[in-house]
Backbone bond lengths (Angstrom), bond angles and torsions (degrees), N, CA, C in turn:
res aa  C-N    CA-C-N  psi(-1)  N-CA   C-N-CA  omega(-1)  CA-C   N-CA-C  phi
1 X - - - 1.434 - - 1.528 106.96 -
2 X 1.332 117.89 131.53 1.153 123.68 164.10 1.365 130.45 -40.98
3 X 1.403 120.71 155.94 1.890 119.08 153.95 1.432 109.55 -62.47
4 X 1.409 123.44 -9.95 1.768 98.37 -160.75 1.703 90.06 -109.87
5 X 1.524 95.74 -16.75 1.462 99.63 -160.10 2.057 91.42 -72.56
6 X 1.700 108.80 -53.49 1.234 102.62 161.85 1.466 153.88 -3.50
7 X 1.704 86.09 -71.15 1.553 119.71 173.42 1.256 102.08 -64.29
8 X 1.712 126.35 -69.68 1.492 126.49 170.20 1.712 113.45 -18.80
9 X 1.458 110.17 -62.86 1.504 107.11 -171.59 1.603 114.36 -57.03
10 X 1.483 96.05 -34.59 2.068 107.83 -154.27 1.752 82.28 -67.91
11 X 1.696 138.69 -33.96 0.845 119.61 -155.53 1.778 113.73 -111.68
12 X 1.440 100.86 -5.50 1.538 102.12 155.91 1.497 106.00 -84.96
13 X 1.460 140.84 -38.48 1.489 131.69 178.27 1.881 89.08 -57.99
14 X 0.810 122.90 -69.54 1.990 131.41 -171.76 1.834 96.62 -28.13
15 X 1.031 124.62 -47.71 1.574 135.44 -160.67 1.318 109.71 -97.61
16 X 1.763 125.89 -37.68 1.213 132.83 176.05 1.899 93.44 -77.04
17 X 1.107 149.83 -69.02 1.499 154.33 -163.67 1.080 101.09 -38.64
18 X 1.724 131.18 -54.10 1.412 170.66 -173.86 1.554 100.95 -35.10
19 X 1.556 92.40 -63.69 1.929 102.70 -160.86 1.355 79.95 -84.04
20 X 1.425 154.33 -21.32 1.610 122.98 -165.55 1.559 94.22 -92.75
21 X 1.133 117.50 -45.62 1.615 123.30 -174.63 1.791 109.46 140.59
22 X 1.282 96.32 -22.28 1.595 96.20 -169.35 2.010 109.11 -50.37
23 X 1.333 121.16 149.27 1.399 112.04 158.97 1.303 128.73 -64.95
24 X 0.996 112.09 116.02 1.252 122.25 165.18 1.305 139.82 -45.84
25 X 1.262 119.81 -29.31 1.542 122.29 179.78 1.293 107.98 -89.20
26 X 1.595 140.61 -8.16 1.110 142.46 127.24 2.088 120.55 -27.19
27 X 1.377 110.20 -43.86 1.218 118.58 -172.06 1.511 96.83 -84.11
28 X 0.982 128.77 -57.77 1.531 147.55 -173.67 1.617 95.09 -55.09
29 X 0.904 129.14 -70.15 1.791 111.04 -174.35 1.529 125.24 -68.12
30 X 1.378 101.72 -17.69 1.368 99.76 170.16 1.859 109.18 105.61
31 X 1.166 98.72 36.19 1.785 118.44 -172.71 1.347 82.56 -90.17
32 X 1.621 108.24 168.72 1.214 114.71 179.48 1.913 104.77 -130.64
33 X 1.799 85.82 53.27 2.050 102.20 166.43 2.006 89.29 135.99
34 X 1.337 82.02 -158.31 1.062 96.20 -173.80 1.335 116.89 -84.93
35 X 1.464 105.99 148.26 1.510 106.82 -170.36 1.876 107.08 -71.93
36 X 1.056 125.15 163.94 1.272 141.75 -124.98 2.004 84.49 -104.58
37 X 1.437 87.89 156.46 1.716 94.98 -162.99 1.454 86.49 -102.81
38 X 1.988 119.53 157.39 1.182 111.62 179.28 1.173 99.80 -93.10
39 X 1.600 116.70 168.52 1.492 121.99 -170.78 1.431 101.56 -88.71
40 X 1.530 112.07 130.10 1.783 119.92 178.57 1.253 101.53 -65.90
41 X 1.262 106.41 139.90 1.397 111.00 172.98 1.628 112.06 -95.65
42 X 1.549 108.23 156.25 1.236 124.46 176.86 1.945 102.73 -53.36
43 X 0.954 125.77 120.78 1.242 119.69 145.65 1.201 133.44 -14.48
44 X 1.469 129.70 120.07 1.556 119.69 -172.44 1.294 104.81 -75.04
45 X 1.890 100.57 132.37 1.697 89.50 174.89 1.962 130.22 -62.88
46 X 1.197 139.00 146.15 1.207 126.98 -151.17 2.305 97.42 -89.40
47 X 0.852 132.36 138.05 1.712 138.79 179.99 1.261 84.63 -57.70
48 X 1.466 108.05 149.98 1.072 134.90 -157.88 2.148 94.75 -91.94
49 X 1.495 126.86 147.86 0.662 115.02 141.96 1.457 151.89 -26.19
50 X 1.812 133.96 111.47 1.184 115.56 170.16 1.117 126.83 -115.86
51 X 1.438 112.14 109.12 1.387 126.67 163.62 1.514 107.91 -45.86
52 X 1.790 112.35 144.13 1.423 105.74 159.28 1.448 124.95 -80.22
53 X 1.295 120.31 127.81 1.783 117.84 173.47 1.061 117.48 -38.98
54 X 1.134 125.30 139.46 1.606 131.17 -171.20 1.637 102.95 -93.37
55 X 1.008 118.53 121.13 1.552 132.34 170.95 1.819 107.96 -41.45
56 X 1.192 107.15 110.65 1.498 93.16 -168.82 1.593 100.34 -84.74
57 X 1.424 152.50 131.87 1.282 173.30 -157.29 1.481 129.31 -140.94
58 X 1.590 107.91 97.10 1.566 77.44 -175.11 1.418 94.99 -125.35
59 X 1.532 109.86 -175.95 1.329 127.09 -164.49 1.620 116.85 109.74
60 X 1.388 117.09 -0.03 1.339 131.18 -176.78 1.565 118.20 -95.66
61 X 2.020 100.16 142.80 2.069 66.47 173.43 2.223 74.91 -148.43
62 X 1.391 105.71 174.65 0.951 93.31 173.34 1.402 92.17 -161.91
63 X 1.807 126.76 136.66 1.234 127.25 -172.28 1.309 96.05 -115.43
64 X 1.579 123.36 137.34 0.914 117.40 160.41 2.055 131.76 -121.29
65 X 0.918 148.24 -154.82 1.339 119.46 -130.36 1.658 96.22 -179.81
66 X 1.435 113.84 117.30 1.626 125.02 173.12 1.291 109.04 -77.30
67 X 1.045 127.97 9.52 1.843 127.35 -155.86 1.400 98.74 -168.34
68 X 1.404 103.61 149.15 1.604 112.15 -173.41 1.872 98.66 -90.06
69 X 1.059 114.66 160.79 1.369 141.85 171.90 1.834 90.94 69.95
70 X 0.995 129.85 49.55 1.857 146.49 132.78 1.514 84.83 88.30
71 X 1.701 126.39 55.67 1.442 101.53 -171.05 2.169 71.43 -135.14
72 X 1.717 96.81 173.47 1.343 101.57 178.23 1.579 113.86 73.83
73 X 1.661 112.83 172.70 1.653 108.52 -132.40 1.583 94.15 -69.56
74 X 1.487 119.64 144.41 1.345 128.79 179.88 1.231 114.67 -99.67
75 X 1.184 125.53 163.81 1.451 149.41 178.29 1.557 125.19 -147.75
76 X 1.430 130.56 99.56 1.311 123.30 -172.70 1.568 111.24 -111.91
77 X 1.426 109.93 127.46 1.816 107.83 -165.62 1.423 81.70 -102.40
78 X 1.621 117.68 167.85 1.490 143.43 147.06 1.710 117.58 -121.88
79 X 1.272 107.66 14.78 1.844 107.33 -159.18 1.894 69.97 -167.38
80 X 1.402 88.04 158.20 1.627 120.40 -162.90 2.122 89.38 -98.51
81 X 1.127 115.87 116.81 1.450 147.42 169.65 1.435 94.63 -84.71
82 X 1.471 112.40 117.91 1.262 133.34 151.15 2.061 114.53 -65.16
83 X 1.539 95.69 -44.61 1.580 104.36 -178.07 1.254 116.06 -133.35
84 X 1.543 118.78 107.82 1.820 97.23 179.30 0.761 142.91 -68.44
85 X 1.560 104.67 -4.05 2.074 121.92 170.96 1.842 90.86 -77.36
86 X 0.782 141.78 47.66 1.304 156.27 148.84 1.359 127.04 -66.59
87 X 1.747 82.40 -81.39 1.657 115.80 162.98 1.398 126.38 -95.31
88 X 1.264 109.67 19.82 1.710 111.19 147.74 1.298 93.27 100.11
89 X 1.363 137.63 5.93 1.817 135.37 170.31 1.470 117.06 -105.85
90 X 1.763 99.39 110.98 1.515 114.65 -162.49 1.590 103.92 -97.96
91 X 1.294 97.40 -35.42 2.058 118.29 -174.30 1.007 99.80 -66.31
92 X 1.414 116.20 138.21 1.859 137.17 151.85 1.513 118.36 -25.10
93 X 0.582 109.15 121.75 1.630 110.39 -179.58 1.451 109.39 -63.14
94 X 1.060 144.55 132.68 1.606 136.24 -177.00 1.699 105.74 -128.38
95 X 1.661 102.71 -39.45 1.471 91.16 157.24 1.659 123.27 -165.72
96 X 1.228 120.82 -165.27 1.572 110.87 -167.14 1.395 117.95 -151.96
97 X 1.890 110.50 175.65 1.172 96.25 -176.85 1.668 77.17 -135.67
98 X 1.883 113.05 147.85 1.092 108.69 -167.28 1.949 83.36 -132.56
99 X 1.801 101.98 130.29 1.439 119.48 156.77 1.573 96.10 -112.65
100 X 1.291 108.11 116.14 1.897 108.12 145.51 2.051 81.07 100.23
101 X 1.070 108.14 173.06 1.481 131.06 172.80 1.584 109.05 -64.91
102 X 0.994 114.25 139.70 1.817 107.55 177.77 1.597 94.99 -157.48
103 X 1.790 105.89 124.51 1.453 104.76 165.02 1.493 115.14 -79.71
104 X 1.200 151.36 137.33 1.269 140.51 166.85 1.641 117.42 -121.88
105 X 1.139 102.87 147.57 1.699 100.09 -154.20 1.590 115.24 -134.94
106 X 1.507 135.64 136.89 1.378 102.29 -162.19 1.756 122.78 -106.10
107 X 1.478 107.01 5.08 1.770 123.23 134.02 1.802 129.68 -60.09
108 X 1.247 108.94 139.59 1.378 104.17 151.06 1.291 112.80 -46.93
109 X 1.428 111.44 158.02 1.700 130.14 146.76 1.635 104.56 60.70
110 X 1.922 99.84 50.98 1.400 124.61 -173.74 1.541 111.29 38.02
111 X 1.424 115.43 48.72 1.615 91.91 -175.16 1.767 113.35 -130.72
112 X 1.113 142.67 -171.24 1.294 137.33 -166.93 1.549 100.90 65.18
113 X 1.344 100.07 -150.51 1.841 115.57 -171.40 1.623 112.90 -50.61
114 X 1.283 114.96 134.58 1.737 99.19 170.25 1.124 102.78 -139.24
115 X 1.476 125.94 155.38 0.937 129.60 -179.01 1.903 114.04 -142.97
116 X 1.121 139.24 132.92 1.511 126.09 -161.96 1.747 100.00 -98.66
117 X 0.828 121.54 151.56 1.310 126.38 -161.10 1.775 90.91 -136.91
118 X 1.703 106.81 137.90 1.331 103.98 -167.06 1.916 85.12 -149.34
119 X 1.369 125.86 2.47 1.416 108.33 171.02 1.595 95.48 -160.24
120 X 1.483 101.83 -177.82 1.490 99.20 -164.55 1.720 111.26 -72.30
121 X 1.148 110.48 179.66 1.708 110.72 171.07 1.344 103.20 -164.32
122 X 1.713 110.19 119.18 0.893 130.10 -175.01 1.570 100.00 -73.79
123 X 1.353 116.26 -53.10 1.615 95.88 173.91 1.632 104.17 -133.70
124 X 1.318 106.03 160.74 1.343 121.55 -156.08 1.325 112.96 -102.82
125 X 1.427 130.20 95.76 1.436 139.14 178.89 1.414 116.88 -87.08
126 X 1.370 135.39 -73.57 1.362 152.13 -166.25 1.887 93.58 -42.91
127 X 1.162 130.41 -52.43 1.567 118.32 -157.52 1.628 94.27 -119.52
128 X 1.513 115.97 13.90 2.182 103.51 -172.29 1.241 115.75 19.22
129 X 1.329 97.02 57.13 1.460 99.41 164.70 1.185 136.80 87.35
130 X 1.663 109.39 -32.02 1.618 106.52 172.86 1.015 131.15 -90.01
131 X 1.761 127.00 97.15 1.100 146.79 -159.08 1.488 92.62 -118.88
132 X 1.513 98.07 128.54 1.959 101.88 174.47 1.442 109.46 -148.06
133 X 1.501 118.98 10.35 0.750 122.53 143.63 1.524 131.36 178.83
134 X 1.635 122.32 161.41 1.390 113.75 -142.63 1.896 100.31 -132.44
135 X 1.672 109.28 142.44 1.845 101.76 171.91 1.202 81.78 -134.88
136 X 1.644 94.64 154.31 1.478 109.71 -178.26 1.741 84.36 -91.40
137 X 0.689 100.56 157.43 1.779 108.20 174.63 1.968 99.17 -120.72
138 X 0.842 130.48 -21.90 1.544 136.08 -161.20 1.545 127.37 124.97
139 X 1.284 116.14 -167.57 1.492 129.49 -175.32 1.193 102.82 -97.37
């Protein structure tokens, strides 16, 4: 076979590949299709969230109270509650009894309003009640 006859073919395969869509330089070197697809990779898995460690503290306790003046269903922590539906307290807090420093906050997972609480309170103004969760911060 000729060079022109060659060239002739390389450039009707080049023009025929063209109008279907296939690549062409696959046809032109003499591959037998298209060159090979790379394998997708799995998605990188994403790092895990990090929470900060909670300072562990003890010597703290803090009761808290469905009813103002320390009466109605109780709840007494010694360790800092992320959620008080945890430990079984669904009711508004109305009032408390405070040993040691305690932040109390009226989101889960210490967040929204906070307020630190350092003595008792017969009734509860600053947060009305919605307390959902509590850190002892210290004495």
């Amino acid at each position: 076979m000729s060079t022109w006859t060659r060239g002739a073919i390389a450039v009707i395969a080049i023009l025929s590949t063209a109008a279907i869509g296939l690549p062409a330089l696959a046809q032109t070197q003499g591959g037998n299709g298209p060159p090979p697809r790379p394998t997708p990779q799995p998605p990188r898995p994403r790092p895990p969230l990090r929470r900060p460690i909670p300072r562990i503290i003890h010597g703290g306790r803090l009761t808290l109270y469905a009813r103002p003046h320390y009466r109605g269903q109780e709840v007494t922590l010694t360790r800092s509650t992320s959620n008080l539906r945890f430990v079984g307290f669904r009711d508004p807090v109305m009032s408390l009894r405070v040993h040691g420093r305690w932040r109390v906050c009226e989101h889960t997972d210490y967040r929204g309003r906070c307020s630190t609480m350092r003595h008792d309170q017969s009734t509860i103004f600053g947060l009305t009640g919605h307390i959902s969760s509590a850190r002892f911060e210290g004495r």
